[in-house]
Backbone atoms as SQL, in Angstrom:
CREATE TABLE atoms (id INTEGER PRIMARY KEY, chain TEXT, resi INTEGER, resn TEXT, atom TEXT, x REAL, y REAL, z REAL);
INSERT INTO atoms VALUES
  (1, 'A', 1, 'UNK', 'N', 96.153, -68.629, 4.464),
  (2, 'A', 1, 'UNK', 'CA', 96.492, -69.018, 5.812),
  (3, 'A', 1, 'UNK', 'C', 95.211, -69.497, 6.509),
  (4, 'A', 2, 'UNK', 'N', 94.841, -70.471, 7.077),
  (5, 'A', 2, 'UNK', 'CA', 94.035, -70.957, 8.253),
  (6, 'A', 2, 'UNK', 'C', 93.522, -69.892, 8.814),
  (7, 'A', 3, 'UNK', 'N', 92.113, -70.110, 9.249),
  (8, 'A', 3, 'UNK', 'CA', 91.758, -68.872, 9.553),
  (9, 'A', 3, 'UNK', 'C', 91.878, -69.142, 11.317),
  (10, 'A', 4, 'UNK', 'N', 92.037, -70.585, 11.544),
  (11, 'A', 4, 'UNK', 'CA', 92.890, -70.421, 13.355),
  (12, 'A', 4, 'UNK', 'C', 94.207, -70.022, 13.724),
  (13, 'A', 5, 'UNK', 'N', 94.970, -70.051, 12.469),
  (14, 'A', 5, 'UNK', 'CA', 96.783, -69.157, 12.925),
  (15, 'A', 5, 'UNK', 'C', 95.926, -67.900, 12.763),
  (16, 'A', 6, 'UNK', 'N', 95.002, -67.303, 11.524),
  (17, 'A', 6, 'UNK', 'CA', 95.206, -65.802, 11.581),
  (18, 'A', 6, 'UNK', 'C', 94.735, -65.388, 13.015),
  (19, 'A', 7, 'UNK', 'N', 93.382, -66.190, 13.307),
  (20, 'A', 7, 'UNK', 'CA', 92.837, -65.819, 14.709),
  (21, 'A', 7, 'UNK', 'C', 93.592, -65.988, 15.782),
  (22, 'A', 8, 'UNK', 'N', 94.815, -66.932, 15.934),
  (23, 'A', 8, 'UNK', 'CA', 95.752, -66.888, 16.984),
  (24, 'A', 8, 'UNK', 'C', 96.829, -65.729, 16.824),
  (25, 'A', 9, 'UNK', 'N', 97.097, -65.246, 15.670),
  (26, 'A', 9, 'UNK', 'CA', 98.263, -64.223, 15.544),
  (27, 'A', 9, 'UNK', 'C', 97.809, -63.020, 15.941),
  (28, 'A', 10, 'UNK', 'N', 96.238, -62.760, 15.680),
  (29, 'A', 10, 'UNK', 'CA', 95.389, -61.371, 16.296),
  (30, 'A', 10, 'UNK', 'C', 95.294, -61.672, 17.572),
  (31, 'A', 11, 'UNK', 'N', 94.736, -62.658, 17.906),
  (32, 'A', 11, 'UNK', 'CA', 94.896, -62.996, 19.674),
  (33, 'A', 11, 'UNK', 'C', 96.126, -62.379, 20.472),
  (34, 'A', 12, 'UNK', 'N', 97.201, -63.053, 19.986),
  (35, 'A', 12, 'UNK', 'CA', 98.681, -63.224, 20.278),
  (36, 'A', 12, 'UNK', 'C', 99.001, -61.513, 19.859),
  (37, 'A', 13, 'UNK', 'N', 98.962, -60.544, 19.016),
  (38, 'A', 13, 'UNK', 'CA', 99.249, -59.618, 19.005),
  (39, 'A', 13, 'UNK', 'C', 98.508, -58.198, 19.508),
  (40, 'A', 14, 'UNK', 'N', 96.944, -58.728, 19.952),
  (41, 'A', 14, 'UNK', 'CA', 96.392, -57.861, 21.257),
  (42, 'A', 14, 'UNK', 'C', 96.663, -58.322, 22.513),
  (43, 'A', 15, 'UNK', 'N', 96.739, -59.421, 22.949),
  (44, 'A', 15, 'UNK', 'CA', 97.522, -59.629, 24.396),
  (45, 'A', 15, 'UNK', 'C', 98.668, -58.881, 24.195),
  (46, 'A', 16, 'UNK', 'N', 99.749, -59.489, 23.505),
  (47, 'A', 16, 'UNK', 'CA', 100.953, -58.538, 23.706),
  (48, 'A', 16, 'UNK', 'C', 100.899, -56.783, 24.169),
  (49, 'A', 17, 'UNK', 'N', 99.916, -56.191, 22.875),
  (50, 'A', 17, 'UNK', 'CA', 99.599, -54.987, 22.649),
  (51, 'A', 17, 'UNK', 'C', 99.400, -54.481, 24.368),
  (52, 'A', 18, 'UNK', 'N', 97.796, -55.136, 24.962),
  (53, 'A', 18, 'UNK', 'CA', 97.380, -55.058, 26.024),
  (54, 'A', 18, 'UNK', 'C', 98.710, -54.774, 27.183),
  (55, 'A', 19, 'UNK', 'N', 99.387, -55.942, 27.478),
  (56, 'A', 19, 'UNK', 'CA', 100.378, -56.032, 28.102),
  (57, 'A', 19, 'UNK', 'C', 101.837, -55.117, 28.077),
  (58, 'A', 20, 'UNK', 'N', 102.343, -54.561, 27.114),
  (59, 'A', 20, 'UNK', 'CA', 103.100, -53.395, 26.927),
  (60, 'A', 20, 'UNK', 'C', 102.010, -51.995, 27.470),
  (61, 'A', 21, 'UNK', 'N', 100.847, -51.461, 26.897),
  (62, 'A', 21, 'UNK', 'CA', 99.975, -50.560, 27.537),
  (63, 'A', 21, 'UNK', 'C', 99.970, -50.374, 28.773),
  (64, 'A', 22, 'UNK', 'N', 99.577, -51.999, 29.742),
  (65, 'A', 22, 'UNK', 'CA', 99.612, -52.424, 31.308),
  (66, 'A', 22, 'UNK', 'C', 101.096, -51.514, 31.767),
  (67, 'A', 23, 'UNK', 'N', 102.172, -51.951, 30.959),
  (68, 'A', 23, 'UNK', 'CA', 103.698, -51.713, 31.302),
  (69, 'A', 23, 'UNK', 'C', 103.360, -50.067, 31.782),
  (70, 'A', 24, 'UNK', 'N', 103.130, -49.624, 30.317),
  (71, 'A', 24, 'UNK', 'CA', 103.433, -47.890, 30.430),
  (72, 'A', 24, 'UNK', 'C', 102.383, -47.348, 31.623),
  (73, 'A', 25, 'UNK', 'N', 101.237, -47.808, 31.514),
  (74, 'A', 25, 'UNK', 'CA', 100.778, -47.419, 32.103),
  (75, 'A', 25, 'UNK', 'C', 101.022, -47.585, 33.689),
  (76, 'A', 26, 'UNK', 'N', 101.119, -48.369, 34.326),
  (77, 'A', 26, 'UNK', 'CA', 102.183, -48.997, 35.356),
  (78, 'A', 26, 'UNK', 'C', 103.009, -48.484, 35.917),
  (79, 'A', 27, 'UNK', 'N', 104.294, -47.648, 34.958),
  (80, 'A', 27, 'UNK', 'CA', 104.981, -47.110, 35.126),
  (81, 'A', 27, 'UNK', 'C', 104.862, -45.703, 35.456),
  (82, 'A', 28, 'UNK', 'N', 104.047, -45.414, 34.637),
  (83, 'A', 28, 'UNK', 'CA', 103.401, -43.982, 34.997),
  (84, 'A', 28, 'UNK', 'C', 102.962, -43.888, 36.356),
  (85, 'A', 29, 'UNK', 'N', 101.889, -44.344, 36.998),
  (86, 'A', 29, 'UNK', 'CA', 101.182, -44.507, 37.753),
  (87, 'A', 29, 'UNK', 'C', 102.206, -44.953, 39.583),
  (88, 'A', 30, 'UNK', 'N', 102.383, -45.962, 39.302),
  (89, 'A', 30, 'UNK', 'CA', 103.418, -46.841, 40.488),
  (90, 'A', 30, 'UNK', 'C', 104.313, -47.232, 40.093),
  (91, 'A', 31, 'UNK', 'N', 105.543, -46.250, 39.871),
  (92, 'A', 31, 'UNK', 'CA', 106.780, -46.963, 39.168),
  (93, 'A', 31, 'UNK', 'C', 107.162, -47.906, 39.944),
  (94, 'A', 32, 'UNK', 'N', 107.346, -47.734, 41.697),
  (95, 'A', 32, 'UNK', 'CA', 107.949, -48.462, 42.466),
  (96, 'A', 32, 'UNK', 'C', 106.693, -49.548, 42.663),
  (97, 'A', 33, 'UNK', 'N', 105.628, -50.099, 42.603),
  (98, 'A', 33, 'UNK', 'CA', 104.910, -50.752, 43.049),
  (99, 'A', 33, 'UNK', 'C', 105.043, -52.098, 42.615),
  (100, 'A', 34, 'UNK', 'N', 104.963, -53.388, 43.241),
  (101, 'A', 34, 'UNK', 'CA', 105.505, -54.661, 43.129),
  (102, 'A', 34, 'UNK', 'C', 104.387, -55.627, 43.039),
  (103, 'A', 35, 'UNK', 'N', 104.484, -56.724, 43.141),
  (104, 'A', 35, 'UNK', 'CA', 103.174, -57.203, 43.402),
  (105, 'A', 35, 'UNK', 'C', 103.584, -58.162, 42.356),
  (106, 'A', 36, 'UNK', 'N', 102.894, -59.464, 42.548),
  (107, 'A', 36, 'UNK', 'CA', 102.876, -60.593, 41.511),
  (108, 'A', 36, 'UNK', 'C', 102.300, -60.244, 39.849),
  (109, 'A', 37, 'UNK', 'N', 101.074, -59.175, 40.020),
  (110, 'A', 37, 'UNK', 'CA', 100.862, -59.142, 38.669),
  (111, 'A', 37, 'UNK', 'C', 102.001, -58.453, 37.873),
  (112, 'A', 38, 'UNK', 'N', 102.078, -57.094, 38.663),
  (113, 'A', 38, 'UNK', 'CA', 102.896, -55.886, 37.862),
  (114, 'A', 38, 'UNK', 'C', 104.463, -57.063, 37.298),
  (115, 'A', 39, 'UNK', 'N', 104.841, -57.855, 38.230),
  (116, 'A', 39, 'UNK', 'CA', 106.046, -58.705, 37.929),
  (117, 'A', 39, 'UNK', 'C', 105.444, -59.346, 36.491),
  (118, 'A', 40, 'UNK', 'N', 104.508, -59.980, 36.786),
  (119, 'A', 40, 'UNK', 'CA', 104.306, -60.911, 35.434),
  (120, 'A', 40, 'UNK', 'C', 103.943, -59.702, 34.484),
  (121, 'A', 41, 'UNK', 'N', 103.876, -58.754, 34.106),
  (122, 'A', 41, 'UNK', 'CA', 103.392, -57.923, 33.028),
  (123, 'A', 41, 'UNK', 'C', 105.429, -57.511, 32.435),
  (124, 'A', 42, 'UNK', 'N', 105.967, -57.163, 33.261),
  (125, 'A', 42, 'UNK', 'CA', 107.475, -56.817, 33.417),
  (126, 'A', 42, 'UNK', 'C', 108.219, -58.313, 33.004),
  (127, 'A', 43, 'UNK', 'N', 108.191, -59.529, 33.286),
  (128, 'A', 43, 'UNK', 'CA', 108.499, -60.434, 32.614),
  (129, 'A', 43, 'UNK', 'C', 108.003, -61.175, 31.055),
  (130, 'A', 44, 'UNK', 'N', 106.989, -60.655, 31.016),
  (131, 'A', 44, 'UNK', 'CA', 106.366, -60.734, 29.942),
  (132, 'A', 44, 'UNK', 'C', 106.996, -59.885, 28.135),
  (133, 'A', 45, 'UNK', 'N', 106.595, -58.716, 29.106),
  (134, 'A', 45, 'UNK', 'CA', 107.375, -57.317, 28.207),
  (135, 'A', 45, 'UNK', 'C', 108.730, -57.185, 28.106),
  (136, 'A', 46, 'UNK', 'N', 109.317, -57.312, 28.903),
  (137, 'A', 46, 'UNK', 'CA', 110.806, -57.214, 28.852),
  (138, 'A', 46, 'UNK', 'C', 111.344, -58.124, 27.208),
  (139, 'A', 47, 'UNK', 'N', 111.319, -59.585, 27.307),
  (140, 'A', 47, 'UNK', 'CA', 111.778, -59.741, 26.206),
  (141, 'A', 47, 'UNK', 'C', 111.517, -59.067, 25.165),
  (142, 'A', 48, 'UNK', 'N', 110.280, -58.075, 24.637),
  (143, 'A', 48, 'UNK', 'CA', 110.260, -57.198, 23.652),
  (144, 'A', 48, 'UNK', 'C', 110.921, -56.100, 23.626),
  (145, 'A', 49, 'UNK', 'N', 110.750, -55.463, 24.697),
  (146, 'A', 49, 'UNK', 'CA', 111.291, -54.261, 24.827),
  (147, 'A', 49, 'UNK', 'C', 112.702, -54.153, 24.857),
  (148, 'A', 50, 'UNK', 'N', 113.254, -55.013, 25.345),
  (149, 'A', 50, 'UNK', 'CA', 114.740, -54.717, 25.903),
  (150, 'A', 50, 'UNK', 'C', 115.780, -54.886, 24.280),
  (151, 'A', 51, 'UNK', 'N', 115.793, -55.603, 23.350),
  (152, 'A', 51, 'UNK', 'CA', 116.125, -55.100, 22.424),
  (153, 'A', 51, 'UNK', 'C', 115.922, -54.504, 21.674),
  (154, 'A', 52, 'UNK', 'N', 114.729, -53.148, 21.511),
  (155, 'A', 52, 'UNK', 'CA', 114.626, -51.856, 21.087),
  (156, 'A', 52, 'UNK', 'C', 115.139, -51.146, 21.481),
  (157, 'A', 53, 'UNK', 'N', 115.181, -51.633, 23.240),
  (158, 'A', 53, 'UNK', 'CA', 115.896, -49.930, 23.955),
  (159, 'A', 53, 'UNK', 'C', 117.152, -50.468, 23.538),
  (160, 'A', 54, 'UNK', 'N', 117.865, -51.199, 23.772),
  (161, 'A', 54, 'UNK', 'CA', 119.531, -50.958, 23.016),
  (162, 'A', 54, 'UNK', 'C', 119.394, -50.505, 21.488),
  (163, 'A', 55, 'UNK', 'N', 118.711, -50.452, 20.866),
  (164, 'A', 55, 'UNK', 'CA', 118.861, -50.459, 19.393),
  (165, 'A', 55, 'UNK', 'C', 119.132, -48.753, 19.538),
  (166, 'A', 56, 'UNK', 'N', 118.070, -47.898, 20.522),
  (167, 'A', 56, 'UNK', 'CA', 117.692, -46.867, 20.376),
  (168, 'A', 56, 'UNK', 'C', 118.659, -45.333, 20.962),
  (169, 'A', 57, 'UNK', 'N', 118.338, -44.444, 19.957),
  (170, 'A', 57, 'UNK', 'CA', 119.821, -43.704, 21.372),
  (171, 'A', 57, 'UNK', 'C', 118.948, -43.337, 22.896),
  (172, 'A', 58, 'UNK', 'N', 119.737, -42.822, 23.438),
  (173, 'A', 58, 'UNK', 'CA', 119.086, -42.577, 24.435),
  (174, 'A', 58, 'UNK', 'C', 118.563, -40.665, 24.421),
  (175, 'A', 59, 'UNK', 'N', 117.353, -40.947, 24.964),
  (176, 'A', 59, 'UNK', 'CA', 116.247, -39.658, 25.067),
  (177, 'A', 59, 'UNK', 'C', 115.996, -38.917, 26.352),
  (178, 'A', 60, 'UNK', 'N', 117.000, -39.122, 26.955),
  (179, 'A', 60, 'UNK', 'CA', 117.179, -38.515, 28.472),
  (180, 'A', 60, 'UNK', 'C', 115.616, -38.400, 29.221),
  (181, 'A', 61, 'UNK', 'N', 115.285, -39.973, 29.270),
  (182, 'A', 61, 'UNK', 'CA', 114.686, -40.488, 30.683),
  (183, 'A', 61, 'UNK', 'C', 113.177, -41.062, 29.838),
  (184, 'A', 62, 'UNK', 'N', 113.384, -40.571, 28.808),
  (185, 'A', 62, 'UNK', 'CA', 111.958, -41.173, 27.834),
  (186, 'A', 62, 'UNK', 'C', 112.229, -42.132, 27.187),
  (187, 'A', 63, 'UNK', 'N', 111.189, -43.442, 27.546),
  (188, 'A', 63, 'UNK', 'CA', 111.482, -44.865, 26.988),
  (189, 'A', 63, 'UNK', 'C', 110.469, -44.916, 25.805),
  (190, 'A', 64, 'UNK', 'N', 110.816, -44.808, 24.655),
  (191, 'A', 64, 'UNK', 'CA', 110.186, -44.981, 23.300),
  (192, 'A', 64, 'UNK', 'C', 109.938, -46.050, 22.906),
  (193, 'A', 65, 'UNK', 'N', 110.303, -47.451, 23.858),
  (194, 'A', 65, 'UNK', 'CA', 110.078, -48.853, 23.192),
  (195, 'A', 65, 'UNK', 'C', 108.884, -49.544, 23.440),
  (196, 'A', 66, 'UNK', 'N', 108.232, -48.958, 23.910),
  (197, 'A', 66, 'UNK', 'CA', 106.747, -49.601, 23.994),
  (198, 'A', 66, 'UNK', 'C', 106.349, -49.185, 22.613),
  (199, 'A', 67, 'UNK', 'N', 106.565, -47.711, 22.117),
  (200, 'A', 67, 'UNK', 'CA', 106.064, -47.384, 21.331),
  (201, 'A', 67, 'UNK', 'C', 105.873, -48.193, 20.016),
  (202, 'A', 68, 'UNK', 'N', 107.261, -47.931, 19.320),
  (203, 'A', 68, 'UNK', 'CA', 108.001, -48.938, 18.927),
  (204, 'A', 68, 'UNK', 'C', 107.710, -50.440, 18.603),
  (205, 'A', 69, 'UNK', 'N', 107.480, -51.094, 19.687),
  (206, 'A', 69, 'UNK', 'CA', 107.108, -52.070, 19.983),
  (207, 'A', 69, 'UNK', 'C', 105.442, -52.676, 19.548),
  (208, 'A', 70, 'UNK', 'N', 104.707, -51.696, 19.917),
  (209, 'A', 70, 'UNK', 'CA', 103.524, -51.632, 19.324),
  (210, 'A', 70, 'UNK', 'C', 103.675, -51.684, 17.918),
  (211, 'A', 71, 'UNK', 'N', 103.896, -50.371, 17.512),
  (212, 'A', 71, 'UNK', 'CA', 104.248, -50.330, 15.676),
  (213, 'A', 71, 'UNK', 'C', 104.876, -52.000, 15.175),
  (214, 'A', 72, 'UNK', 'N', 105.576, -52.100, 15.569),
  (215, 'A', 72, 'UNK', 'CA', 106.095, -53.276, 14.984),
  (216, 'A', 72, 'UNK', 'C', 105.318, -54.471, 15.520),
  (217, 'A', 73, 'UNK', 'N', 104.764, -54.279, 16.489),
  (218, 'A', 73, 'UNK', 'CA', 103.627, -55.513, 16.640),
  (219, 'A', 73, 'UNK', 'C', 102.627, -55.948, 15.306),
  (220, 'A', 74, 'UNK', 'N', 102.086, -54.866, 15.313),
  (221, 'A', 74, 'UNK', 'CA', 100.811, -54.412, 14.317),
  (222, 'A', 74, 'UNK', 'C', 101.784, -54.861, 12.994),
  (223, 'A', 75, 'UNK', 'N', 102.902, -54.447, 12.596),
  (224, 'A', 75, 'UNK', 'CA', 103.378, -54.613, 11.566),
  (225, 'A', 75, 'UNK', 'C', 103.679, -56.006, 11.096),
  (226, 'A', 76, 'UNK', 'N', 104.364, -56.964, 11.523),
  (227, 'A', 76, 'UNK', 'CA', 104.617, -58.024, 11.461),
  (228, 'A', 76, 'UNK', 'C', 103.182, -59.044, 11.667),
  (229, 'A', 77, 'UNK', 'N', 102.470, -58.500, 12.436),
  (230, 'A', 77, 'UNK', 'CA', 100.711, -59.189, 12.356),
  (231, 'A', 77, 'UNK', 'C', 100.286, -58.798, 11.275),
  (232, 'A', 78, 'UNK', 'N', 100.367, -58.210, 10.373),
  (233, 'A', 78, 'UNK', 'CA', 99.797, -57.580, 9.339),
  (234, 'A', 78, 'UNK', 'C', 100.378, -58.464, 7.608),
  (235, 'A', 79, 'UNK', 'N', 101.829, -58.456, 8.208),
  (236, 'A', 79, 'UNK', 'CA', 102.715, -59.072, 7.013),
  (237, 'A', 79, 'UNK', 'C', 102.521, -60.651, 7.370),
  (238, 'A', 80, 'UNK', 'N', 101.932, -61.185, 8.500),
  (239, 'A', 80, 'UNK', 'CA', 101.981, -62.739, 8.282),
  (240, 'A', 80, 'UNK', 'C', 100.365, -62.926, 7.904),
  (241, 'A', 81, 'UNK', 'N', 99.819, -62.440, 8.437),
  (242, 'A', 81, 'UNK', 'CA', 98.303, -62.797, 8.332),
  (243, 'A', 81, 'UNK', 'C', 98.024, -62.288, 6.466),
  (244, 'A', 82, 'UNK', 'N', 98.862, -61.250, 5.663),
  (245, 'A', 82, 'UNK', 'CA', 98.972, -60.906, 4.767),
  (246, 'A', 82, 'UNK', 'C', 97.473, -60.472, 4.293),
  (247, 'A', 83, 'UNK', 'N', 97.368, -59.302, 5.421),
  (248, 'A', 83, 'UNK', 'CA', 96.634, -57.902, 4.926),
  (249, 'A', 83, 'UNK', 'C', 96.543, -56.888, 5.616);
């Protein structure tokens, strides 16, 4: 593989990484808090997250899809860059 896709797929899969972290952490912190960034971190993440949490049962009030989400980040960066 090109060593500019591998360097864009590591790029592309620590932003993501970064940006789910921003989420949890976010949430923790100012669940209710608004603001142009926190929106763009929540539009960003959402398309990942939101089909894990349906996949997942529910854990009465604990969201496991960041987690999740990470793991399988790393995973699929790992299987294209192939190592």
């Amino acid at each position: 593989m090109p060593p500019l896709l591998v360097n864009f797929i590591q790029l592309l899969a620590l932003v993501l990484w970064v940006l789910i972290l921003a989420r949890v952490v976010v949430s923790w912190i100012a669940p209710t808090s608004g603001g142009p960034l926190v929106a763009f971190i929540y539009q960003v993440t959402e398309p990942l997250l939101a089909p894990i949490r349906r996949l997942l049962p529910s854990t009465g009030g604990l969201d496991l899809s960041p987690m999740i989400a990470i793991l399988l980040l790393g995973v699929i960066a790992r299987l294209l860059i192939g190592g």
